[in-house]
C-alpha positions in Angstrom: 0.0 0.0 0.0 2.6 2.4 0.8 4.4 1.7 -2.4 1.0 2.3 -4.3 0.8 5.2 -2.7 3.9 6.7 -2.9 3.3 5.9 -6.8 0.3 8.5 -7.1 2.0 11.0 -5.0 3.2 13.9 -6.6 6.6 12.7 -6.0 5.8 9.6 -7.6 4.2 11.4 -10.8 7.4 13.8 -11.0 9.4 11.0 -11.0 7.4 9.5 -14.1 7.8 12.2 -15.9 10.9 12.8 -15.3 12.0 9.4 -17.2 9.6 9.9 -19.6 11.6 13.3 -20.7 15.0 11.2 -20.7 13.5 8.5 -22.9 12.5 12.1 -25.1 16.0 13.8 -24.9 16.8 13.8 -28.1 13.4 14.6 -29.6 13.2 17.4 -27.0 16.4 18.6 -27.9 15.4 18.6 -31.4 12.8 20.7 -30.2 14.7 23.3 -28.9 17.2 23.9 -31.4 14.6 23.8 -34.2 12.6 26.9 -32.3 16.0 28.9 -31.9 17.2 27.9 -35.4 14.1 29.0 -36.8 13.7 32.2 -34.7 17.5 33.1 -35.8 16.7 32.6 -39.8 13.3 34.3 -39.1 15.1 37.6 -37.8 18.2 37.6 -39.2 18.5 36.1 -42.4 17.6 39.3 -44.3 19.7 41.9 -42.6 22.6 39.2 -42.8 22.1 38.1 -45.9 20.3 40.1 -48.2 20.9 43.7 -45.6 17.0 44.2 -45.9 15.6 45.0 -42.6 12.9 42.7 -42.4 12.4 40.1 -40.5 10.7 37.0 -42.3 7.7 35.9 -41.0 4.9 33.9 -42.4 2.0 36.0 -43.4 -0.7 33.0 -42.8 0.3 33.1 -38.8 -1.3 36.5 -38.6 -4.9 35.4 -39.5 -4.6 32.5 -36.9 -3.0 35.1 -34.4 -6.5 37.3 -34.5 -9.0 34.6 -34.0 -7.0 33.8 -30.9 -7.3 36.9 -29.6 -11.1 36.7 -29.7 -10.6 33.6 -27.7 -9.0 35.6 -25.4 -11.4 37.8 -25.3 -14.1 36.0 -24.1 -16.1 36.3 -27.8 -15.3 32.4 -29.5 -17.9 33.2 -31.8 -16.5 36.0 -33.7 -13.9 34.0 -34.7 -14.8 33.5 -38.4 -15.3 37.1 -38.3 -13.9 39.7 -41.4 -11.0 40.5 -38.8 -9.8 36.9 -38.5 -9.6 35.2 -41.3 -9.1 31.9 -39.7 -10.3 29.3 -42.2 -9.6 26.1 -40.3 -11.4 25.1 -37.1 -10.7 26.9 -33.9 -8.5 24.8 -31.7 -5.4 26.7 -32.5 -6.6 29.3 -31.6 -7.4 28.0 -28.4 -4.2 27.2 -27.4 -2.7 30.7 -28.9 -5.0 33.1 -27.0 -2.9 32.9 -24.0 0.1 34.1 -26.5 -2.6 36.7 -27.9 -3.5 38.4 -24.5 0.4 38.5 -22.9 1.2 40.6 -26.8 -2.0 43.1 -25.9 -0.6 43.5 -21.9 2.5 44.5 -23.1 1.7 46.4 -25.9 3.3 45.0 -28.6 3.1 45.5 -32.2 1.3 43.0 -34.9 0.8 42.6 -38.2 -2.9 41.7 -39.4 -3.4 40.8 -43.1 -2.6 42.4 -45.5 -1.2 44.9 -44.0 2.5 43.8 -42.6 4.9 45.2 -40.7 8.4 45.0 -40.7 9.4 43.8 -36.8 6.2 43.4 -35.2 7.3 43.0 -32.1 4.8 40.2 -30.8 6.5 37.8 -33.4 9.2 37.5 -30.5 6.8 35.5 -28.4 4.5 34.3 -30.9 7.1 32.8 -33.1 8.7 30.8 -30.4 4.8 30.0 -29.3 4.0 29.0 -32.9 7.5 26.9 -33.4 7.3 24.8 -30.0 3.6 23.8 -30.9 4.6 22.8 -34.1 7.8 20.8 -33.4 6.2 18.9 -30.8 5.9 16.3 -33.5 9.2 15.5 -32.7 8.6 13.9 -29.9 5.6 12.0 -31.1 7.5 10.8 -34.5 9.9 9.7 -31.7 7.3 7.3 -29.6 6.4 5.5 -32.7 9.6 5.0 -33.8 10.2 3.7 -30.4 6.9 1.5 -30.3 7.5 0.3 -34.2 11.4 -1.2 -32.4 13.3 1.6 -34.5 17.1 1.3 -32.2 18.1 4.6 -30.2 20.6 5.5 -32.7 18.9 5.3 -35.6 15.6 7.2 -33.7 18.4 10.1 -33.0 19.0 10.6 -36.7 15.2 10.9 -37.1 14.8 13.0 -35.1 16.9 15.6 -36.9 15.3 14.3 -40.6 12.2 15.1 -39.2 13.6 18.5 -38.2 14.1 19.2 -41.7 10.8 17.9 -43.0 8.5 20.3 -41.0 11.0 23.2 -41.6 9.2 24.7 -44.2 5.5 23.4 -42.2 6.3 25.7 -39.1 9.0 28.0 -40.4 8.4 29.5 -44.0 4.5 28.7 -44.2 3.7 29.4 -39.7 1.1 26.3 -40.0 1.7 24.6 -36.2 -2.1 23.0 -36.3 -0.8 20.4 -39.5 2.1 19.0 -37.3 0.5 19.1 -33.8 -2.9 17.8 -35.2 -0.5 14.5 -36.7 0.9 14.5 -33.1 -2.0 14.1 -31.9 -3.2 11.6 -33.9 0.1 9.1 -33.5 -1.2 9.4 -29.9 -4.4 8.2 -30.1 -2.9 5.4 -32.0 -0.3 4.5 -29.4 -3.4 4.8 -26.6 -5.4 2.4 -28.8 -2.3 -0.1 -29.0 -2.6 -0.3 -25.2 -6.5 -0.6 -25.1 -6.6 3.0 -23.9 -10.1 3.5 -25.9 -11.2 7.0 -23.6 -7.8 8.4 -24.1 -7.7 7.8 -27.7 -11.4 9.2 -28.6 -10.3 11.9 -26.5 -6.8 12.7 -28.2 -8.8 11.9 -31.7 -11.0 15.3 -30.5 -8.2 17.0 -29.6 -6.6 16.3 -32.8 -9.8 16.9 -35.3 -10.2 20.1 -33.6 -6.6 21.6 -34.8 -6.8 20.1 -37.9 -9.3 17.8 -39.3 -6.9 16.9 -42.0 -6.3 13.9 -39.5 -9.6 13.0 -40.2 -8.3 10.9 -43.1 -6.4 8.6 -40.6 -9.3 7.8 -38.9 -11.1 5.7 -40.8 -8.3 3.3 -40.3 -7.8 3.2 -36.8 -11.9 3.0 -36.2 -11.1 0.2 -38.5 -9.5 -1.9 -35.3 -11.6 -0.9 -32.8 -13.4 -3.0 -31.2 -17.6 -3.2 -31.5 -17.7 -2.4 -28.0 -15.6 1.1 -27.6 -16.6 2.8 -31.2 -19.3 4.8 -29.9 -17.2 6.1 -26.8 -14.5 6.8 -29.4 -16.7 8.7 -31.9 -18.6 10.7 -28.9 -14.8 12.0 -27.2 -13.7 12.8 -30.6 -16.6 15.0 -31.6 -17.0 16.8 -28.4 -14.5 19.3 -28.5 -15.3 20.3 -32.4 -18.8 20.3 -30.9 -18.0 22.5 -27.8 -15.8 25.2 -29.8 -17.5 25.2 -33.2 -21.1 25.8 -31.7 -20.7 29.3 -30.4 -20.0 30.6 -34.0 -22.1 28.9 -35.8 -25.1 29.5 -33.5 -24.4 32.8 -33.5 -22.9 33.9 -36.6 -24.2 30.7 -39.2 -23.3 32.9 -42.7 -19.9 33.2 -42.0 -19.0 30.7 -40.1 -20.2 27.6 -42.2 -19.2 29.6 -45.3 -15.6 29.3 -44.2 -16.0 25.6 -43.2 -17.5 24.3 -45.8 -16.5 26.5 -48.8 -12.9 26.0 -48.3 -11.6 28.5 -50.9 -8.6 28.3 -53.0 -6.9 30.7 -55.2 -5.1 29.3 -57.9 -3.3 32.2 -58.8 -1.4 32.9 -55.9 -0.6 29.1 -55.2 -0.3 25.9 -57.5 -3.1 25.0 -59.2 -3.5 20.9 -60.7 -5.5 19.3 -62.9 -8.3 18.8 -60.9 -9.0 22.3 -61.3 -11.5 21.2 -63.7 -13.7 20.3 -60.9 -13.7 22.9 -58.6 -16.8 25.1 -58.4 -15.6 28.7 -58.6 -16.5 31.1 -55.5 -14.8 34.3 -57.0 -12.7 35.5 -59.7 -10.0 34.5 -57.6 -10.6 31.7 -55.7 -12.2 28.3 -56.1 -13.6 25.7 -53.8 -11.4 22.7 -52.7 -14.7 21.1 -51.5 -14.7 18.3 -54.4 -10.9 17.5 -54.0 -11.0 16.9 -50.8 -14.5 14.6 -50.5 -12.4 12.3 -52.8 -9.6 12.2 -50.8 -12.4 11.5 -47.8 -13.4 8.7 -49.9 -10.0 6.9 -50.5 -9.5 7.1 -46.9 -13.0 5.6 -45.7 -12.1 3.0 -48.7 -8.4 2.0 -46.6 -10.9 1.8 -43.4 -12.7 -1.2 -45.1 -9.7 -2.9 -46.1 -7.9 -2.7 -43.7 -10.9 -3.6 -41.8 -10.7 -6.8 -44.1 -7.3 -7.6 -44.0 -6.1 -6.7 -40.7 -2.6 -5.1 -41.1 -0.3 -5.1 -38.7 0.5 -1.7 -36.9 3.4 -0.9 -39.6 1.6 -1.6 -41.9 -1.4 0.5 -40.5 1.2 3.6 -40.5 2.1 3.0 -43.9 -1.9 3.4 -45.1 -2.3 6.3 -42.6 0.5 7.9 -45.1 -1.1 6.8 -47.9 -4.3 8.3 -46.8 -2.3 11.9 -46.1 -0.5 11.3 -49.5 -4.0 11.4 -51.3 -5.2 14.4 -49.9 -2.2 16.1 -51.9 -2.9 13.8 -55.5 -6.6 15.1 -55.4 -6.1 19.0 -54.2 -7.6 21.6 -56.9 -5.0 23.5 -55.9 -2.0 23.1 -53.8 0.2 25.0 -51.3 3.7 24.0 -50.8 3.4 22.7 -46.6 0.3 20.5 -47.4 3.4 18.1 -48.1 4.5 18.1 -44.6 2.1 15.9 -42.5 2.6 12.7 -45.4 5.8 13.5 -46.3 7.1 13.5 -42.2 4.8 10.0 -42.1 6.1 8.2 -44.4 9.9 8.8 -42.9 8.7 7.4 -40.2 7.4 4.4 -41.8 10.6 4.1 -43.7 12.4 3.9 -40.3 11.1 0.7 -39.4 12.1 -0.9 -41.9 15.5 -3.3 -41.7 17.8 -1.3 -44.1 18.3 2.2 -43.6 18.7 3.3 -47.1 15.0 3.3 -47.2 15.2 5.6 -44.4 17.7 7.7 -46.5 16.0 7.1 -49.8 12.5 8.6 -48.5 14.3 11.4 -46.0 15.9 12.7 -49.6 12.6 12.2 -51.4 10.9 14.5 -48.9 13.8 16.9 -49.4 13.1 16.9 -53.2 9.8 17.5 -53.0 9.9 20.1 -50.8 11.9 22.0 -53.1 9.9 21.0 -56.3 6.4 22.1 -54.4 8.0 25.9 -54.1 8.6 26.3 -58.0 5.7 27.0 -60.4 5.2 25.0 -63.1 1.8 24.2 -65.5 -0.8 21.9 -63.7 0.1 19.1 -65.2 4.0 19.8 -64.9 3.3 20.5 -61.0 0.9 17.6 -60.4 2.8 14.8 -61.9 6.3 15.2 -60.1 4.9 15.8 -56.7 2.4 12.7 -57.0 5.7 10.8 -58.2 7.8 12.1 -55.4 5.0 10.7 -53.0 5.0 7.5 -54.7 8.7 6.8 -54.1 8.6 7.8 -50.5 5.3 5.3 -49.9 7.7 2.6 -52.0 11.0 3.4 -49.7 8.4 2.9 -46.5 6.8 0.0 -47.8 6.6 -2.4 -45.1 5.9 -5.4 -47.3 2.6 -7.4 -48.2 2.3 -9.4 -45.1 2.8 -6.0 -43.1 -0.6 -4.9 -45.2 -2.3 -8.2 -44.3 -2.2 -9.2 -48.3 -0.6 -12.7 -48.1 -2.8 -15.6 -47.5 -3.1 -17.8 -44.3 -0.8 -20.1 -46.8 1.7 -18.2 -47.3 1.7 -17.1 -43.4 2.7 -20.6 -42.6 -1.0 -21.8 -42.3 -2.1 -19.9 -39.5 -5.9 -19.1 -40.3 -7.0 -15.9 -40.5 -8.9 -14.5 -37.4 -12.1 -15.3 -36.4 -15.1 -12.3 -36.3 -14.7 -12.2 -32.4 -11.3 -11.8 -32.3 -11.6 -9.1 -34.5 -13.7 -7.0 -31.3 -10.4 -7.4 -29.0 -8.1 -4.5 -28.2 -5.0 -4.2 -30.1 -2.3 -6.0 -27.9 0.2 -3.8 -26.3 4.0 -3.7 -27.9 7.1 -5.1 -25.9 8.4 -2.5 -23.8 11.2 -0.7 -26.0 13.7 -0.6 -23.8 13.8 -4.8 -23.0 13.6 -6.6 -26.1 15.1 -4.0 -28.7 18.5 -3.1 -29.6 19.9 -0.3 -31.5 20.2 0.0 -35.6 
């Protein structure tokens, strides 16, 4: 008893976490020297380089930036408001409205679209703000790795890959809610390994509610949950979208559902694709990614039924979660350069697990091509086909293999028959502990 307790005593708990940062070091310190890395090319690169003073900041942060300080102002559902811009749904602002309110205490200077100032002094707390948010990925991308037997070593050169991969995510574009919302979601994935069903509906709310790009991951994980715990799943997940996105759409219905479900576009000012040709048009400047993306919807709830068919194993899982994120991008009307990120930093992962790593090198310099490709402008066709290839050869690099992807038949497993309909409706069994059974690569 006294051991018990001394467990759930806040000595006990610090303790926990305590180990549980050492296990993170390195992602951690990934962390922190991507936010001051970052925060150095953001203010100085210019006057160094270029002797402009300006510092470089991403204009799309500033939009995000208002909304949250509605938040802070008590007034969620103004939002979607003319003065916000926000076009994705509120929970970043949530979690920036504390940064929002300290900036209006102290009086600092901000930019607000499109008018932009030079050194907006709020940037020095917002950026760091924005860039640890962001980067937490890390640290996530490192629990997998750990949970999918990648070796300490090899886990510290992800680290830094990853690093490289969200660069242009967090730094250049200032979209934290992409990498944090995939954060997330590898959480509610490990949960559900452990038969953690509350946590995981819970973490899958959390997630949707940054960004519901993760939304095309789910289908696949509802895919192994049992009969028993998809209800609590699906009711956790919706209630923070629920709780947040009610205010403004009770209140102000027009704008609000008019940014969430006429997600506009402009294919002038960023890449348009062939599927142009079935985008509605909105304005003379923008046109709706509405069609785009209910295909992409549909691949992913058509991965949910096979794999709820064919059972893949948890790599192989990953690897269809990637896939899933990779066809958001093949089936986009029009495409901005960090919509790459979120499959691009997946599928690395993916290719980490596997037992050579020059498939971890082939698919780290994939996503370093393609990163640079996605910033140059070419015809629709001309920017379509390479990026769509470049995704293609970091999904081949990660492939975990045909038995990974439950393909092969009981045969060809060595005769052990497939699993029976109840055993389907059990939790996914937990993975060794990393630090007994697996060695380093």
């Amino acid at each position: 008893m006294a051991g018990r307790s001394d467990a759930n005593s806040p000595a006990g708990a610090g303790r926990r976490l305590l180990r549980r940062m050492r296990r993170r070091a390195w992602p951690l310190a990934a962390m922190a020297t991507f936010v001051v890395a970052s925060m150095a090319y953001s203010l100085w690169w210019e006057p160094v380089l270029h002797h402009v003073h300006v510092w470089l900041i991403p204009g799309d942060v500033w939009s995000t930036f208002r909304a949250a300080h509605w938040v802070g102002w008590g007034d969620l559902r103004g939002v979607y408001g003319r003065d916000t811009q926000l076009v994705t749904l509120p929970g970043i602002a949530v979690l920036l409205a504390p940064v929002a309110m300290l900036s209006g205490a102290f009086g600092l200077s901000e930019s607000i679209t499109p008018v932009l100032l030079a050194h907006p002094t709020s940037w020095l707390i917002l950026g760091p703000a924005v860039l640890a948010l962001g980067s937490s990925c890390l640290v996530a991308f490192d629990a997998m790795a750990e949970e999918l037997g990648v070796g300490h070593r090899l886990r510290v050169v992800l680290c830094w890959m990853e690093a490289a991969v969200i660069f242009q995510v967090l730094t250049i574009w200032g979209h934290p809610e992409d990498t944090l919302a995939l954060a997330l979601a590898l959480y509610t994935l490990l949960a559900a390994f452990r038969g953690r069903w509350s946590a995981s509906g819970w973490l899958w709310g959390a997630a949707v509610v940054v960004q519901p790009l993760v939304l095309l991951m789910f289908p696949l994980a509802f895919s192994r949950t049992p009969r028993g715990q998809r209800l609590r799943v699906c009711l956790y997940g919706a209630i923070p979208t629920v709780v947040l996105l009610a205010p403004p759409l009770l209140s102000e219905w027009r704008a609000t559902s008019k940014v969430i479900l006429h997600q506009a576009n402009f294919p002038k000012l960023d890449h348009a694709t062939p599927w142009l040709a079935l985008a509605p048009r909105l304005t003379g400047n923008s046109v709706g990614a509405g069609p785009g993306r209910m295909l992409a919807v549909l691949a992913a709830v058509g991965l949910g039924l096979v794999a709820c068919r064919r059972r893949p194993s948890v790599v192989g899982l990953l690897w269809m979660c990637a896939l899933a994120l990779s066809l958001r991008c093949a089936f986009e009307s029009v495409m901005v350069s960090f919509y790459l990120g979120p499959p691009l930093a997946l599928i690395v992962v993916v290719a980490a697990a596997r037992d050579r790593t020059t498939w971890l090198v082939g698919s780290f310099m994939t996503a370093m091509v393609a990163t640079v490709v996605a910033f140059h402008r070419f015809s629709e066709w001309g920017y379509w086909t390479p990026m769509v290839a470049l995704l293609a050869i970091g999904l081949a690099c990660a492939w975990p293999g045909r038995e990974a992807l439950g393909l092969t038949s009981s045969a060809q497993r060595g005769g052990v028959a497939d699993r029976s309909i109840d055993e389907q409706d059990r939790p996914w069994e937990p993975l060794a502990e990393p630090s007994v059974h697996r060695g380093t690569r």
